[in-house]
N, C-alpha and C positions, 0 to 999 in steps of 0.2 A: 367759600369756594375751595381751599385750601384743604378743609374739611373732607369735601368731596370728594377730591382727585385721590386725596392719601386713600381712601376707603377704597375706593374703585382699583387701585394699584393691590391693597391688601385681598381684596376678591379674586384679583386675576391671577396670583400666587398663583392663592389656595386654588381654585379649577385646575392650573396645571396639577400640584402634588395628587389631586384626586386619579388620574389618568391612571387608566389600567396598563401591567405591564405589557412589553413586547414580547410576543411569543420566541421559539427559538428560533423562526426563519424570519421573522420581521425585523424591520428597519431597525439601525444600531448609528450610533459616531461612528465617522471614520476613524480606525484603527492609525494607533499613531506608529507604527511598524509595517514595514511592506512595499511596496515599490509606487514611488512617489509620482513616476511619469504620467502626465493628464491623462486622463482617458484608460488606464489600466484596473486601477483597482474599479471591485462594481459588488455592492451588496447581494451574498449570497441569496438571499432574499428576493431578487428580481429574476435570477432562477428557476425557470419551473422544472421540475423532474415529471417524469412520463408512469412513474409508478412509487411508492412508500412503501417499503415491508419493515415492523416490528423486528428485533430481535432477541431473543431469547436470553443470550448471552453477548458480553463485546465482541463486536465483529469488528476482531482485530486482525483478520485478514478476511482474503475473497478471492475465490478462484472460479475460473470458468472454462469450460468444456462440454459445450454443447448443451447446458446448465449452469447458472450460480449456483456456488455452494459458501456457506458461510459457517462458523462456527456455534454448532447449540448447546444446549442445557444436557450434557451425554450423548448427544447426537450431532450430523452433520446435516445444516436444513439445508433444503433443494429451494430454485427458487426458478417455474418453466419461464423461460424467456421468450416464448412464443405466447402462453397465455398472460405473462404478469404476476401470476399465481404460486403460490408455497405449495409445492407435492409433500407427498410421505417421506421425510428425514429416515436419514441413514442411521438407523438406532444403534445402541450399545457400544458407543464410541466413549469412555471416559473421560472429558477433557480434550477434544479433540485443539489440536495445537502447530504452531508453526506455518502452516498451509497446507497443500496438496500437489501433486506434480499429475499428469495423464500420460503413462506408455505402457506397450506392452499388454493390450487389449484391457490394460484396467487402471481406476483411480487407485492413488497411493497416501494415505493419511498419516501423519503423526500422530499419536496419541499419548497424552504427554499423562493421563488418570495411569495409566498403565506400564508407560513406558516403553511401547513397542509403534511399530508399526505395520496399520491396516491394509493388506491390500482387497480392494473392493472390485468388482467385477464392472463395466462400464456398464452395460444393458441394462441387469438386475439390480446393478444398487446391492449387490449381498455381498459381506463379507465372505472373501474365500481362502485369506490366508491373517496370521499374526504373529507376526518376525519380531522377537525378543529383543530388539537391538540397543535399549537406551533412547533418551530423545530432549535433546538439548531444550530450556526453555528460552531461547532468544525468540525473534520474528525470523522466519522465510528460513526455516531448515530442511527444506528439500528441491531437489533439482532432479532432474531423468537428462543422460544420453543417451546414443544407440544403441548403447548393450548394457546398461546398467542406470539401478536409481542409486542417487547420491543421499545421504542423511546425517546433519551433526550431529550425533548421538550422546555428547555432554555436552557440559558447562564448563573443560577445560580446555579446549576444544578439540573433541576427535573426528574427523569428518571421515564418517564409511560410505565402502562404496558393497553396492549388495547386488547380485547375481539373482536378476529377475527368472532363469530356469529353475535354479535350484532354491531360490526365497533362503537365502544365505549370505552371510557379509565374509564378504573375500576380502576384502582388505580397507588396509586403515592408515589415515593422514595426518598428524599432530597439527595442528592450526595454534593462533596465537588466539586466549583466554577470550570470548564476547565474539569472535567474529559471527556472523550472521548473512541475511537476506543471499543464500547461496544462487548463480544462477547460472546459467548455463549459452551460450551463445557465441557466433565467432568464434566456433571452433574450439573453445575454452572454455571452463568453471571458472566464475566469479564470484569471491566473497570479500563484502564490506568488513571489516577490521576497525572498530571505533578508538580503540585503546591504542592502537598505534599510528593513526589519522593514514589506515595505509590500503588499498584492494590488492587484492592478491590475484593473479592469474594461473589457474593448475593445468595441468596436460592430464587429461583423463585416460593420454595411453600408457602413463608413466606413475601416476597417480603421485607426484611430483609437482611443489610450488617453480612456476617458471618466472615468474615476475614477481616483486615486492614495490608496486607505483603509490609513490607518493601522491596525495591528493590533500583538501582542505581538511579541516579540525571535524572530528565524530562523523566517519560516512558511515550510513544508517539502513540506506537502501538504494537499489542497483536496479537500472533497467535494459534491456538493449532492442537497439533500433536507430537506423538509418547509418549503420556500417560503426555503429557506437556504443560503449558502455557507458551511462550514465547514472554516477553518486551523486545523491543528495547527501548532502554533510552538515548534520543537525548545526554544530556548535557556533558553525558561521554563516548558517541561511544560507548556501550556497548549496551550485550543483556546479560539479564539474564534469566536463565531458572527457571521455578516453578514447583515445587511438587504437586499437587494437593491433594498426600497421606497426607502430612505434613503443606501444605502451606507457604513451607520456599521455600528459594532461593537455590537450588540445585549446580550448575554452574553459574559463569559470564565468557564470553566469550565476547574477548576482537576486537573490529572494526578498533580501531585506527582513528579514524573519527570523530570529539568531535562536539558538533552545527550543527549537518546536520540533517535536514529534510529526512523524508523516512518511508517507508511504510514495512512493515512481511506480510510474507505467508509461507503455510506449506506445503506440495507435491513432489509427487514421492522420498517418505522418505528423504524430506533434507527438511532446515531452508534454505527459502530466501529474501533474503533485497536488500533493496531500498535507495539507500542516493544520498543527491544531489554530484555530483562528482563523484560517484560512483555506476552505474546506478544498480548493479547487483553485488549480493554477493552469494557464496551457502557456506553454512555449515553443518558438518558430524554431525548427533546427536549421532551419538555413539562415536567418539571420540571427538566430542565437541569442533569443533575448526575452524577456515574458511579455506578452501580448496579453493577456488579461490574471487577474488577482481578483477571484472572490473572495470577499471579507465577511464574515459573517461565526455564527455556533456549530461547531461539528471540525470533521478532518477526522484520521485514523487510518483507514484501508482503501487501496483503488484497485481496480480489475478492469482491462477492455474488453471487449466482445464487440464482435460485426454489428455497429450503428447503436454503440449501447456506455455508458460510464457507468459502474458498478461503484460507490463510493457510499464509504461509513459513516457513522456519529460514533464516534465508541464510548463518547461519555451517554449521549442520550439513548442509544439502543436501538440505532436506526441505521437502514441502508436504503439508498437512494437509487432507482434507475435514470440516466438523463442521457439525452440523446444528446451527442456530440455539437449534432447540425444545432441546435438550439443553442447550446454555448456561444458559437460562433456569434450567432445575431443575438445576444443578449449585450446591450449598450449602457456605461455607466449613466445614471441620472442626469 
């Protein structure tokens, strides 16, 4: 009898070791990092997305305007949000890089193959200008105001400011060494500063840093909405919100996520993130807190759009469409 049960124990291993593995959106353990509140964290996997596009190259960023656009192989790929469908890519772009910004009746690219950047025409999709300027490789090196587009244009960091008439850089910012994700809102330019755990706030009529706000350890990326600047700060999982009244740190809100990578965005009144491990985070800005954590393979780039999440894989070479309203009623296990 003895005999038997050991045997029967030895079968049932081996069946499991046989098991094929999990795909990249199928069930995983819980993540032993991440916000421990019941009910919060929910397998990315339970998730449905409303569309899947390939990508060429990492789509380490994504921008939208009336179009996705994401990062290709020499090209910028289009992606119609009305059909679902990949259009004809914005060709001869070498490396396109950092993101894009839209004013000025046209898209504006980095192009980091080259070093300059593209300005494209909205309608036609054609290049109609290529401004010399240098082009930082951080993430999120371009912003647009009213009357001008903003560009890091090195790695030391000089942040220009360029005259959309004349497709010329009128002047120039010394920034401190890696700052990044530049953005524009409340009346001010914001850029993340990882090396000095610090956001800067510039006056674009001055072209002048006005504020140096202390925040948590590596802020990485910036977003604004709901009368607020909000840093995500790699080093400590954390996002902290800014006052723009006071230019103090208002809340920290806690990720639970320390050293990941990922990307902020702001739409359909929530705060949402991007870390690797955790492709998808939303949080309440009124009570200030994360209401759900998918766990799951992916994280890298986010983008809103009217009734739409544009988010990456940058390791697997995927971008996801997934309609807000579905997050919402997506329930942990």
């Amino acid at each position: 009898m003895r005999i038997l049960i050991s045997l029967i124990a030895v079968l049932s291993l081996a069946s499991a070791d046989d098991k094929p593995p999990k795909s990249a959106r199928g069930k995983a353990s819980a993540p032993k990092v991440g916000i421990k509140t019941p009910g919060v964290q929910i397998p990315f996997a339970n998730l449905k997305s409303e569309a899947e596009f390939e990508a060429p190259a990492q789509p380490e960023w994504i921008f939208f305007a009336g179009v996705a656009f994401a990062p290709g192989k020499d090209a910028i790929e289009k992606i119609d949000s009305k059909t679902n469908k990949k259009s004809e890519p914005i060709a001869g772009l070498m490396k396109p890089c950092g993101g894009m910004t839209s004013a000025f009746a046209s898209l504006w690219a980095p192009v980091c193959g080259t070093s300059s950047l593209a300005r494209i025409d909205s309608k036609t999709f054609k290049v109609t200008n290529t401004i010399h300027t240098g082009v930082s490789s951080v993430r999120g090196v371009i912003a647009a105001t009213e009357d001008s587009i903003w560009l890091l244009t090195d790695d030391k960091t000089t942040l220009s400011r360029i005259d959309p008439d004349q497709n010329l850089v009128v002047g120039e910012l010394r920034v401190p060494a890696g700052c990044r994700s530049l953005t524009f809102g409340e009346t001010a330019l914001w850029l993340a500063c990882p090396a000095e755990n610090k956001v800067l706030r510039i006056n674009p009529a001055t072209n002048l840093v006005d504020k140096s706000i202390e925040v948590s350890k590596e802020p990485e990326a910036l977003a604004v909405g709901a009368g607020s600047i909000w840093a995500l700060c790699r080093k400590d999982g954390k996002i902290d919100r800014i006052d723009p009244k006071t230019n103090k740190v208002s809340k920290t809100i806690e990720l639970g996520v320390p050293n990941a990578d990922g990307g902020i965005a702001f739409g359909d009144g929530f705060v949402w993130v991007t870390e690797t491990g955790f492709p998808l985070a939303r949080i309440d800005v009124v009570a200030e807190t994360v209401v759900q954590q998918f766990n799951g393979e992916g994280g890298g780039a986010i983008a809103l759009s009217p009734g739409a999440i544009w988010l990456s894989n940058i390791k697997g070479g995927m971008i996801w469409r997934i309609d807000p309203k579905r997050v919402l009623v997506t329930l942990p296990e």
